[in-house]
LOGUZA-876099 format. One line per 5 residues: for each residue x, y, z of N, C-alpha, C. Coordinates in Angstrom, 3 decimals. Example, Ala and Ser with C-alpha at 12.3 -4.5 7.8 and 13.67 -1.06 7.14 Angstrom:
BEGIN
13.190 -5.690 7.800 12.300 -4.500 7.800 13.200 -3.300 7.800; 12.850 -2.250 7.080 13.670 -1.060 7.140 12.900 0.030 7.870
***
This chain:
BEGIN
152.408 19.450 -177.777 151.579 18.464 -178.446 150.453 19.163 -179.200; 150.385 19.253 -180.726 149.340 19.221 -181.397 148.095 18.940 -181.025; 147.486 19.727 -181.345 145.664 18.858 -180.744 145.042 18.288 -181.691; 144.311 17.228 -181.848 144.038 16.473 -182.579 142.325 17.020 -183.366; 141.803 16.039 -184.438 140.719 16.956 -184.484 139.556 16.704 -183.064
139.124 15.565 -182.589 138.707 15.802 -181.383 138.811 16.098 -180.628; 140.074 16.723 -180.203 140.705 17.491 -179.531 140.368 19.214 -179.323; 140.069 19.227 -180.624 140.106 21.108 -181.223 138.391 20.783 -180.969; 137.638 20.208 -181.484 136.207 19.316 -181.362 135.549 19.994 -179.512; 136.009 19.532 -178.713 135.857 19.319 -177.486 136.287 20.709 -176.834
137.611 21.684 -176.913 137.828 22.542 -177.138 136.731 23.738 -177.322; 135.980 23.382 -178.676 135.313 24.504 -179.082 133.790 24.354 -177.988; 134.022 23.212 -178.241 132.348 22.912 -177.694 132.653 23.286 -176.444; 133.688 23.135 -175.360 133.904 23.637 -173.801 133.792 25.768 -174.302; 134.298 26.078 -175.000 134.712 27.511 -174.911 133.424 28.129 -175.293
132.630 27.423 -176.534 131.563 27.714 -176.745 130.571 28.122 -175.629; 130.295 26.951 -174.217 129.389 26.371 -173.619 129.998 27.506 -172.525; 131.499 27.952 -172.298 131.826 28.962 -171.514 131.002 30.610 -172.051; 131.342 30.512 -172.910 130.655 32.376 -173.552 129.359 32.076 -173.610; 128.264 30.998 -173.685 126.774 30.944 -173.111 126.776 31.245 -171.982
127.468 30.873 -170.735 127.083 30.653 -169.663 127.579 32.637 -169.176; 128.759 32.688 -169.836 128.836 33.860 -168.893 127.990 35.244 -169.700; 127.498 35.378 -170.668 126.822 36.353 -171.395 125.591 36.304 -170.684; 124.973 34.809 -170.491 123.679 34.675 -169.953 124.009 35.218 -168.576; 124.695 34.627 -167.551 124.951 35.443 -166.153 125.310 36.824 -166.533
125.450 37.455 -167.161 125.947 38.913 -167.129 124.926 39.689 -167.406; 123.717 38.637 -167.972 121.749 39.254 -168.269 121.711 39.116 -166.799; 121.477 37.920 -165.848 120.737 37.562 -164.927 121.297 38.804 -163.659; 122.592 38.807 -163.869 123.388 39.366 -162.696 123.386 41.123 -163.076; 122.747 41.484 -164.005 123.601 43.020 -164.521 123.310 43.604 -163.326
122.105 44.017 -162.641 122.282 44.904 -161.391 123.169 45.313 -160.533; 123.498 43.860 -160.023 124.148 43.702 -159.198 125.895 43.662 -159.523; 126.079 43.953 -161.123 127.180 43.872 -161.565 127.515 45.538 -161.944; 126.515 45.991 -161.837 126.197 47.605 -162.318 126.396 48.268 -161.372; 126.010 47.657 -159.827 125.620 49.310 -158.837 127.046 49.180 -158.322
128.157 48.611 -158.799 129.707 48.712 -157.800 129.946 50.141 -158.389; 130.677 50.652 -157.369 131.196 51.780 -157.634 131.593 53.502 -159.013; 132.774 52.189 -159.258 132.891 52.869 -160.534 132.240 52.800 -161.310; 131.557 51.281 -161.698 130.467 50.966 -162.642 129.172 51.791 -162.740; 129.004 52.297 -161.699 127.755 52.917 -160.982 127.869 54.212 -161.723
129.420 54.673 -161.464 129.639 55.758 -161.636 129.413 56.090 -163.352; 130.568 55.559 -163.931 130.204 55.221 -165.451 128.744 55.583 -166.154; 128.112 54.364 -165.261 126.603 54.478 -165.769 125.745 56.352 -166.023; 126.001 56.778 -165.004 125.165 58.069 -164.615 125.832 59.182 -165.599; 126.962 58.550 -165.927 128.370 60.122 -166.616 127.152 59.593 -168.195
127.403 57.683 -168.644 126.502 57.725 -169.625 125.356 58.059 -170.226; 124.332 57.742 -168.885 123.044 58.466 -169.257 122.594 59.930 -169.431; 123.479 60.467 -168.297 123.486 62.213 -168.522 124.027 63.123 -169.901; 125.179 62.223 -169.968 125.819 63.007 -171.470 125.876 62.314 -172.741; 125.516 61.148 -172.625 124.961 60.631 -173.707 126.589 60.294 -174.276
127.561 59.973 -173.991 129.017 59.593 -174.810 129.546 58.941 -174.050; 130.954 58.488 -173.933 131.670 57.341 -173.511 132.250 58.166 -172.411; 132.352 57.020 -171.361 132.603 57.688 -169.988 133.948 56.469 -169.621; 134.678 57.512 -169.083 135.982 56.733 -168.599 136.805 57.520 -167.979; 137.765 56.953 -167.100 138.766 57.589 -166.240 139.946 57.600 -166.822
140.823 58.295 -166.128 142.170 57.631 -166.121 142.908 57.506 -167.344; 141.835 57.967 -168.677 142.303 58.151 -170.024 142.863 56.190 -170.351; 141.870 55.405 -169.537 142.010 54.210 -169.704 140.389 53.796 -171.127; 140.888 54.297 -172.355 139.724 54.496 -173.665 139.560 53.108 -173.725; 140.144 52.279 -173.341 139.413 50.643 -173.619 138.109 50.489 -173.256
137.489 51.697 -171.799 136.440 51.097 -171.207 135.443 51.716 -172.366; 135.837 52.489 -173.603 134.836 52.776 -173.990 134.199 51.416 -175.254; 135.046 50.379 -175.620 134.512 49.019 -175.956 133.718 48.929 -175.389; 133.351 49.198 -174.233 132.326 48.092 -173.412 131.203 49.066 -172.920; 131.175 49.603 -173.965 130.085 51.251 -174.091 129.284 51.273 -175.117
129.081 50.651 -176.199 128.406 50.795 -177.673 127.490 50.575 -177.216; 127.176 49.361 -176.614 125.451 48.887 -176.591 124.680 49.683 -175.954; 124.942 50.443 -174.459 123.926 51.224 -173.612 123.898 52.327 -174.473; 125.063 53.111 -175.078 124.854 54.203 -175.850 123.770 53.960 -176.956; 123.709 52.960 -177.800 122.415 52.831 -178.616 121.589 52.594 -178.280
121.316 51.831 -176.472 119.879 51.384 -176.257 119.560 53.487 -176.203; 120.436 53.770 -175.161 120.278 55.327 -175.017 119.453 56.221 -175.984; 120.774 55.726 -177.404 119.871 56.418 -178.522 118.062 56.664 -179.052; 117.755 55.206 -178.689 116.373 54.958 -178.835 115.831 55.157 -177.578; 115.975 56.023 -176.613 115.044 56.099 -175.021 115.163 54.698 -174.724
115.758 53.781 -174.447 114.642 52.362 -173.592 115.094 53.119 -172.283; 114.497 51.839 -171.618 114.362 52.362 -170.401 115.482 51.796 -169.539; 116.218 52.440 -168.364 116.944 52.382 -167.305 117.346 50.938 -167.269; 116.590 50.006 -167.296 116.668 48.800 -167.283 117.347 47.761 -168.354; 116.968 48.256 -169.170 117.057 48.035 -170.402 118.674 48.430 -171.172
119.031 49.379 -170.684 120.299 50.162 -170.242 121.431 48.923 -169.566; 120.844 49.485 -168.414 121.734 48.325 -167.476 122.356 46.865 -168.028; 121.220 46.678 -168.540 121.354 44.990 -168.912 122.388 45.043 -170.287; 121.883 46.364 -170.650 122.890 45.937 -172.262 123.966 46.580 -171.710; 124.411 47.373 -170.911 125.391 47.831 -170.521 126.366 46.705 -169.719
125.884 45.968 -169.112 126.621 44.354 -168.529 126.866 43.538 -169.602; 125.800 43.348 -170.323 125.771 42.120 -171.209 127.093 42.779 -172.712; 127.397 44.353 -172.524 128.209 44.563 -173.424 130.059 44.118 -173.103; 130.098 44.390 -171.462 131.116 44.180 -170.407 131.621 42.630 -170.864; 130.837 41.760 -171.134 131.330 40.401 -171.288 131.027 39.811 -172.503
130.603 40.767 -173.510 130.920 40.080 -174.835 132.362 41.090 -175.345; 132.313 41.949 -174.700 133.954 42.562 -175.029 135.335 41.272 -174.465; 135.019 40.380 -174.008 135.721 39.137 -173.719 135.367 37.832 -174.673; 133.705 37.809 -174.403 133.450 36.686 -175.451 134.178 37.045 -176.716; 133.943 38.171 -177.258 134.112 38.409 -178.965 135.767 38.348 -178.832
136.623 38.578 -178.222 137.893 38.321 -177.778 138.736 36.835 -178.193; 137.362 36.177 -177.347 137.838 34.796 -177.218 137.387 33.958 -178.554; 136.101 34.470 -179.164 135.550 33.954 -180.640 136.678 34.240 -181.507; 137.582 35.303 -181.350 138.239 35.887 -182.549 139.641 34.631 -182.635; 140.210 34.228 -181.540 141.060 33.721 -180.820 140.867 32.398 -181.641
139.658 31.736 -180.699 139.291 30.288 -181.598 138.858 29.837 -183.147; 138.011 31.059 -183.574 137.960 30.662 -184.932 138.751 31.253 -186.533; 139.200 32.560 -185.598 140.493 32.934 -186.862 141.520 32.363 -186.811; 142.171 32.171 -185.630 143.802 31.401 -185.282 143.653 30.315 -184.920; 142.331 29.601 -184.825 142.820 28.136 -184.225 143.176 27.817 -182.958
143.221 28.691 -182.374 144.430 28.384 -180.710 143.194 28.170 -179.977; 142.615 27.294 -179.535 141.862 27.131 -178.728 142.165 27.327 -177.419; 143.548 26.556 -177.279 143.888 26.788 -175.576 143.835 28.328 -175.383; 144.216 28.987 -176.119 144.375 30.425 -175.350 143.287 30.849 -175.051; 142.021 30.963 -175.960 140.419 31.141 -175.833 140.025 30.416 -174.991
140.536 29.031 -174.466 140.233 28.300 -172.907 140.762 29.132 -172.050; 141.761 29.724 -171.975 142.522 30.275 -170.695 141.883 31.692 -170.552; 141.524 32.430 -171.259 140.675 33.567 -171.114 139.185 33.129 -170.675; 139.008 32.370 -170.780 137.454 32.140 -170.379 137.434 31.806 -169.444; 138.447 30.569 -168.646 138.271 30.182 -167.368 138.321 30.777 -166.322
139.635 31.986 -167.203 140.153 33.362 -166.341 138.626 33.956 -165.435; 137.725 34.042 -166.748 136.534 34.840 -166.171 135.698 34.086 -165.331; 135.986 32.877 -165.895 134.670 32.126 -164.454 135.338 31.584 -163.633; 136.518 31.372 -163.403 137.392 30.950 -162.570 138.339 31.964 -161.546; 139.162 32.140 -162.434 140.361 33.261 -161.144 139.581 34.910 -161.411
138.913 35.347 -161.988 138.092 35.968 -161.894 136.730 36.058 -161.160; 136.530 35.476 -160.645 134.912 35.030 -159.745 134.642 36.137 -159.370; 135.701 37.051 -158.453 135.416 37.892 -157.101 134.769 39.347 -158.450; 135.601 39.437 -159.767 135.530 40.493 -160.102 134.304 40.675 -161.589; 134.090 39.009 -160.922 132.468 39.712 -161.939 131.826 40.462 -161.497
131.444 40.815 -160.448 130.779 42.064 -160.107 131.545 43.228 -160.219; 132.529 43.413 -160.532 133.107 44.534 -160.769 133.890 44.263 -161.952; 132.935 44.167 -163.278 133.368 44.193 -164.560 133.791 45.462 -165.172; 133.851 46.728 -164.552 134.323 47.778 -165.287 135.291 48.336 -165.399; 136.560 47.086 -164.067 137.757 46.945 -164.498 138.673 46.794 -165.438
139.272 48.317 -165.879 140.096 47.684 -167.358 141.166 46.944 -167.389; 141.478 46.416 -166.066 142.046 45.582 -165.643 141.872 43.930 -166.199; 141.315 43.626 -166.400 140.510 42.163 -166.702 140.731 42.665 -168.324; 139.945 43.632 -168.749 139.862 44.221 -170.519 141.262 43.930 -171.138; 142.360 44.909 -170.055 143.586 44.758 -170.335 144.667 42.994 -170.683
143.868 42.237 -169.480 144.614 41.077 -169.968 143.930 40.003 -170.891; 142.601 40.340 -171.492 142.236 40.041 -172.466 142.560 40.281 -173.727; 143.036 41.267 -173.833 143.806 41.988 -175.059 144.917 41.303 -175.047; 145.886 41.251 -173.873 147.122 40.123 -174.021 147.073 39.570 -174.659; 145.882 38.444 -173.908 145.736 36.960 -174.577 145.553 37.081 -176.066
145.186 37.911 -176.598 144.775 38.416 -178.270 145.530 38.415 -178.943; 146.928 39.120 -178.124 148.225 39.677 -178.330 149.201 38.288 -179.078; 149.419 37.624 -177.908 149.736 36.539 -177.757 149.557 35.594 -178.599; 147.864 35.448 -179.030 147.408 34.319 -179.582 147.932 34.713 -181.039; 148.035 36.262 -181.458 148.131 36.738 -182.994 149.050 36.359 -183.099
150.237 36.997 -181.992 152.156 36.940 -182.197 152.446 35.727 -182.489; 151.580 34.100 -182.076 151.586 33.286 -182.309 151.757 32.769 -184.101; 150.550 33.354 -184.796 150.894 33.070 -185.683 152.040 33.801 -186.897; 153.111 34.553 -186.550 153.642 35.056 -187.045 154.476 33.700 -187.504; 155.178 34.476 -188.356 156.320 32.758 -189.058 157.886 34.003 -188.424
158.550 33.563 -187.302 159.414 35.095 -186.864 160.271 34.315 -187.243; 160.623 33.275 -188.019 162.209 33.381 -188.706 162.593 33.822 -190.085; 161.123 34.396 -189.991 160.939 35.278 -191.650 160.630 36.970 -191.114; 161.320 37.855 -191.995 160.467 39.344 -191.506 158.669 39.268 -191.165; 158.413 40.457 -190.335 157.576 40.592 -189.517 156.986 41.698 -191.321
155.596 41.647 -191.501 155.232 42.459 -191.909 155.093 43.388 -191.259; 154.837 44.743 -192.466 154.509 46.316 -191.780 152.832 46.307 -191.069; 152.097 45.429 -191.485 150.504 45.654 -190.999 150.648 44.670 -189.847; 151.572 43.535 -190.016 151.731 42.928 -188.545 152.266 44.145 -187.388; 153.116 44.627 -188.207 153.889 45.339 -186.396 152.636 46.686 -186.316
152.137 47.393 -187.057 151.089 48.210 -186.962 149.841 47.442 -186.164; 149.371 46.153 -186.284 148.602 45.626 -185.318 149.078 45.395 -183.702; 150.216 44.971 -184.009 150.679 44.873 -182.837 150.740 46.158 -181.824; 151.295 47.146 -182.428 151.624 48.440 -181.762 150.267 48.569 -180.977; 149.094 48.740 -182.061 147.852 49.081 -181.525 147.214 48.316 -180.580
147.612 47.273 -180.484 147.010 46.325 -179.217 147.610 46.375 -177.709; 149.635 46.891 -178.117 149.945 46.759 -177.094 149.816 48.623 -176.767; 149.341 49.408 -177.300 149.000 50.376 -177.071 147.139 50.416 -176.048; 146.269 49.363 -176.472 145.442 49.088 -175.951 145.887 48.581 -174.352; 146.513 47.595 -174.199 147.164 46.681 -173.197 147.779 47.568 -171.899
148.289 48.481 -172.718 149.149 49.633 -171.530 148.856 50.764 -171.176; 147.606 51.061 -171.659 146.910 52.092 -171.293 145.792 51.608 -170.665; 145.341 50.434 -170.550 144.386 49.919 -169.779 144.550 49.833 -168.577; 145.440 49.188 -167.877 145.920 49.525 -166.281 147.418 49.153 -166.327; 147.959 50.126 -165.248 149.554 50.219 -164.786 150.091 48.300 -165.049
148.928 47.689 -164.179 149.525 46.092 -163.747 149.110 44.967 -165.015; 148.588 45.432 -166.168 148.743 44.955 -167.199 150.145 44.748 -168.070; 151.006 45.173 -167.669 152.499 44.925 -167.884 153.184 43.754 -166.985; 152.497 43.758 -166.236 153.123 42.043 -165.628 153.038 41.336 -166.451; 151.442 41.020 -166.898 150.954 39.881 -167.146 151.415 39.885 -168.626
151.102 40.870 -169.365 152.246 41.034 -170.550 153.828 40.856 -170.609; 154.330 41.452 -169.604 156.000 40.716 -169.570 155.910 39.123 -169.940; 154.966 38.179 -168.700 154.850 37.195 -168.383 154.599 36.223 -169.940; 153.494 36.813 -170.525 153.116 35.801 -171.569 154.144 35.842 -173.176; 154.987 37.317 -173.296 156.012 37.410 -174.171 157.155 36.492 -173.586
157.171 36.542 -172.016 158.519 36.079 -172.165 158.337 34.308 -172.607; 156.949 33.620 -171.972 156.654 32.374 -172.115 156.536 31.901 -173.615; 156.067 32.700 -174.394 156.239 32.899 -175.642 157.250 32.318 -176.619; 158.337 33.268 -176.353 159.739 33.148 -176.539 160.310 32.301 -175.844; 160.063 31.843 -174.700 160.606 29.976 -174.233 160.128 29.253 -174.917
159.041 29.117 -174.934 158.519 27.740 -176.091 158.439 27.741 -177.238; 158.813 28.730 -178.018 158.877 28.513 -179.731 160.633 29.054 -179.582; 161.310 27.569 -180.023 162.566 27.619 -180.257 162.767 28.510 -181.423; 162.580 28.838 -182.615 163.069 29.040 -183.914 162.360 30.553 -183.684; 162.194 30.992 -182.873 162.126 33.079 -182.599 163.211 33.555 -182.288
163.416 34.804 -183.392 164.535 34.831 -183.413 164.643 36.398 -182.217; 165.818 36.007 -180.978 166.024 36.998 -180.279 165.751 38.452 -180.259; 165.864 38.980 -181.604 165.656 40.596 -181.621 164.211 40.416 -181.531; 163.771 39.847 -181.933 161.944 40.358 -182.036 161.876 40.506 -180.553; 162.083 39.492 -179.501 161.535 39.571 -178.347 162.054 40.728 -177.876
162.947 41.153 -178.273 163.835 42.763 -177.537 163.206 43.705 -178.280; 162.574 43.348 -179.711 162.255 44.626 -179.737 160.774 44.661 -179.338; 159.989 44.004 -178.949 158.700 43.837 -178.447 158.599 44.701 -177.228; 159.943 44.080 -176.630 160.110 44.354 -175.187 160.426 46.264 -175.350; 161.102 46.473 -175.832 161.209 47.920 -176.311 160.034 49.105 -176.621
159.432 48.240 -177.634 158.031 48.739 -178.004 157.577 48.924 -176.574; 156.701 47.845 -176.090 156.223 47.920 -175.163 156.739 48.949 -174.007; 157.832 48.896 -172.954 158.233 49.920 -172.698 158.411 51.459 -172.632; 158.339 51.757 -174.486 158.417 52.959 -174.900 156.617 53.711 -174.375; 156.028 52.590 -174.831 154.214 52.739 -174.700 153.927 53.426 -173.527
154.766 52.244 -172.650 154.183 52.567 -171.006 154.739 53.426 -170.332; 156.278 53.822 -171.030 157.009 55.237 -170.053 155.999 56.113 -170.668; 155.473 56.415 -171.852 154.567 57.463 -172.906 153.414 57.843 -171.794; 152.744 56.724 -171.504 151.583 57.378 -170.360 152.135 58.021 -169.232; 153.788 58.035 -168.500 153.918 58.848 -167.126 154.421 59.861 -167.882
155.616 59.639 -169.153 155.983 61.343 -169.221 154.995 61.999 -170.332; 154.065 61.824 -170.452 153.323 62.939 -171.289 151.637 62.467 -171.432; 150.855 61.503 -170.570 149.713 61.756 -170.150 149.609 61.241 -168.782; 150.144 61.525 -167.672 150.250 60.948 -166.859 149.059 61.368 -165.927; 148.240 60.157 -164.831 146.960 60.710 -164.232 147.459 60.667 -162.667
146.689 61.302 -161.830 147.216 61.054 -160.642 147.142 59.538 -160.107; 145.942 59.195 -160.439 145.158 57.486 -160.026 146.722 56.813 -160.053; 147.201 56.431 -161.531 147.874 55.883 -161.976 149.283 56.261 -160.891; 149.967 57.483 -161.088 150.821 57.890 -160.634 150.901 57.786 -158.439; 150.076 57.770 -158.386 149.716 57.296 -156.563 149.980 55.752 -156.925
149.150 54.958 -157.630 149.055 53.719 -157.750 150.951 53.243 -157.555; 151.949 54.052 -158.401 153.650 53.755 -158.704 153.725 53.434 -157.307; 153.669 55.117 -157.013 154.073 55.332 -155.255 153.745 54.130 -154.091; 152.715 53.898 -154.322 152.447 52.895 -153.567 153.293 51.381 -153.669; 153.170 51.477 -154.777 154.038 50.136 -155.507 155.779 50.135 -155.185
155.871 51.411 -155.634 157.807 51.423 -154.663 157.639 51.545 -153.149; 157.049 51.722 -152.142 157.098 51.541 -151.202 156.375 50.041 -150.400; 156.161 49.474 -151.257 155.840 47.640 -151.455 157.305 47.354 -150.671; 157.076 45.867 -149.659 158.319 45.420 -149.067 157.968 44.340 -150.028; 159.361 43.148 -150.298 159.669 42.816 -150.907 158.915 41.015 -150.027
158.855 40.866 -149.245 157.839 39.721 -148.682 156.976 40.801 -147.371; 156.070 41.034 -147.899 154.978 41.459 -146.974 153.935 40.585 -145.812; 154.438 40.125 -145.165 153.713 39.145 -144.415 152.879 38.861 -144.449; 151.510 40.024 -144.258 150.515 39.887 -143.832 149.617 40.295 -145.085; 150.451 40.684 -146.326 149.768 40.667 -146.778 149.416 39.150 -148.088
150.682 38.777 -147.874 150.835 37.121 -148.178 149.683 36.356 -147.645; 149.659 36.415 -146.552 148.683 35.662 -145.592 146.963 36.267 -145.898; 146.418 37.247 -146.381 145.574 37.674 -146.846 145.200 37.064 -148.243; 146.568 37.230 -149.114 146.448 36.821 -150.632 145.956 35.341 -150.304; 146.492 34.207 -149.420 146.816 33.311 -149.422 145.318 32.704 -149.487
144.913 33.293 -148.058 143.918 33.158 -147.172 142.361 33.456 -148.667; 142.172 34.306 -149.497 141.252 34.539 -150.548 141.951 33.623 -151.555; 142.974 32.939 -151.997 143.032 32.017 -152.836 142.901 30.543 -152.216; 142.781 30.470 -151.347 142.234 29.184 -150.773 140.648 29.021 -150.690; 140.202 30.070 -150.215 138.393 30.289 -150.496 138.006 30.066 -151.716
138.444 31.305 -152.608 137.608 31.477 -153.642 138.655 30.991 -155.049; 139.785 30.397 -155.086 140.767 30.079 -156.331 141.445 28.762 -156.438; 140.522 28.010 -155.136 141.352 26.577 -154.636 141.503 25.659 -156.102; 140.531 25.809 -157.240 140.475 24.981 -158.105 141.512 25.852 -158.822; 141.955 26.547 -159.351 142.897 27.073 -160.020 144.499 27.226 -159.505
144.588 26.886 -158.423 145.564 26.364 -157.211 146.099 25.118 -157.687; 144.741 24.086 -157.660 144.944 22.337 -157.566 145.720 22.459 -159.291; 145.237 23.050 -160.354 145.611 23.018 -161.943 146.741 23.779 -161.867; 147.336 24.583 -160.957 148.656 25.419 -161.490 149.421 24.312 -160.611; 149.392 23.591 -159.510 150.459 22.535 -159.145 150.614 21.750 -159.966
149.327 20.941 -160.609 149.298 19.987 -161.521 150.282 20.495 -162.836; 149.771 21.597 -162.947 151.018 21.976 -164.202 152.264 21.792 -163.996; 152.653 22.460 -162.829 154.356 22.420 -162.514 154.747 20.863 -162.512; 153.744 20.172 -161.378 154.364 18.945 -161.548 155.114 18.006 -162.720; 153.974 18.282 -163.803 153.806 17.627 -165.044 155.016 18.648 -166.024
154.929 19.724 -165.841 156.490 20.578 -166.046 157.632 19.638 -165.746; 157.555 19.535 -164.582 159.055 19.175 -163.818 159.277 17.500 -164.124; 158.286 16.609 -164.172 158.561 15.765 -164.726 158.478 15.467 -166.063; 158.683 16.379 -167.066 159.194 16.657 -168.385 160.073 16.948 -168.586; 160.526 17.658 -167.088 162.261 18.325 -167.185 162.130 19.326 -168.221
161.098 20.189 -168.263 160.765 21.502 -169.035 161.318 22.743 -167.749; 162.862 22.482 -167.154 163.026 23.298 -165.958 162.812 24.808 -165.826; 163.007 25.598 -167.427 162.579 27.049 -167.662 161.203 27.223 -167.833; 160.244 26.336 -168.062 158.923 26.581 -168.042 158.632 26.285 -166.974; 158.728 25.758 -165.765 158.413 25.650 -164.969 158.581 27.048 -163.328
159.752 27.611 -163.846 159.820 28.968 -162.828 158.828 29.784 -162.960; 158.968 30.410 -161.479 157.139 31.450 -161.690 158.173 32.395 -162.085
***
């Protein structure tokens, strides 16, 4: 269903009223969003050497680096640092989600990234220096662009050159950013009937080629422990079900109650392929 103009109206004004609220919490909260770990860590590599600090050869985190580096430039002070160093962490999402709603129109997708952050994200606002979160923001980018392609016509050369570079962003950001990317190409390609099959294979290809590229020829240990761990994953883990379960009932119950509501409203559409997890 088309959205109507009060529709797109209501939309902007919710997504809008979302990127106030979380830019302003990301002033109020920076401390406490700053002293986690890695973030912590980041910080000290920045102030000492004065350039972009990152692990893992994951270069996305250096987006969310411009602002402390220029407060840097001019001496402010520690504080002053901090705050633009948080407040840069979540306009690398806001400006994400602005680009989303007012170049392409897609509002829903710029809703679903935002709620992401104040919603199924809660636990990891304090630990914004996850390129994890960066990574599936870029998706949604991904997604919202691939959207406007016309794919029963050739793909331009500056289209697939954007693309490359984003999903080159996407897969170098973290190992488990390829889920959520499988997930939104393949949903993609269910709901726009008139895409024509090769694109999605060769997306799927692209992509692939990207992410074998980081194990056989920059591969980090982080990353490479992270596999290991992952093939020795049982296939229903009990307890750790009961853990997942147990923190999405606390802290994700409202994003719980809206993903049943979806299926339901799926299944009584008889939309039966949109509806499988």
């Amino acid at each position: 269903m088309k959205l109507t103009q009060d529709h797109s109206g209501f939309y902007r004004l919710l997504s809008s009223l979302s990127i106030v609220v979380l830019l302003v919490f990301s002033l109020v909260f920076s401390l406490e969003r700053i002293l986690s770990a890695d973030t912590a860590t980041y910080l000290y590599n920045l102030v000492n050497e004065r350039s972009f600090a990152f692990g893992s050869q994951r270069v996305i985190a250096a987006c969310t680096q411009l602002l402390p580096l220029a407060f840097l430039q001019f001496n402010a002070s520690l504080a002053a640092v901090v705050a633009a160093y948080s407040f840069n962490m979540m306009l690398f999402h806001a400006l994400i989600a602005f680009i989303i709603m007012f170049a392409w129109k897609d509002y829903k997708s710029a809703l679903v990234l935002l709620l992401a952050q104040l919603i199924a994200g809660s636990l990891l606002f304090y630990y914004p220096v996850s390129e994890y979160q960066m990574g599936l923001s870029v998706s949604i980018l991904l997604y919202s662009y691939v959207k406007t392609f016309k794919l029963h016509l050739a793909i331009k050369p500056y289209q697939l050159i954007i693309v490359f570079f984003l999903l080159l962003l996407i897969l170098y950001s973290h190992p488990l950013a390829l889920v959520f990317l499988a997930f939104l190409l393949a949903y993609f390609f269910l709901t726009n009937e008139n895409t024509s099959q090769r694109y999605f294979v060769f997306f799927i290809i692209m992509a692939g080629c990207i992410w074998l590229s980081k194990y056989f020829f920059f591969s980090v240990p982080n990353d490479t422990s992270n596999l290991d761990l992952i093939k020795g994953l049982k296939l229903f883990p009990e307890q750790a079900w009961k853990i997942f379960w147990n923190y999405s009932k606390a802290y994700d119950y409202l994003f719980l109650i809206l993903a049943s509501l979806s299926f339901l409203s799926l299944v009584f559409r008889k939309k039966w392929a949109l509806s499988a997890p």
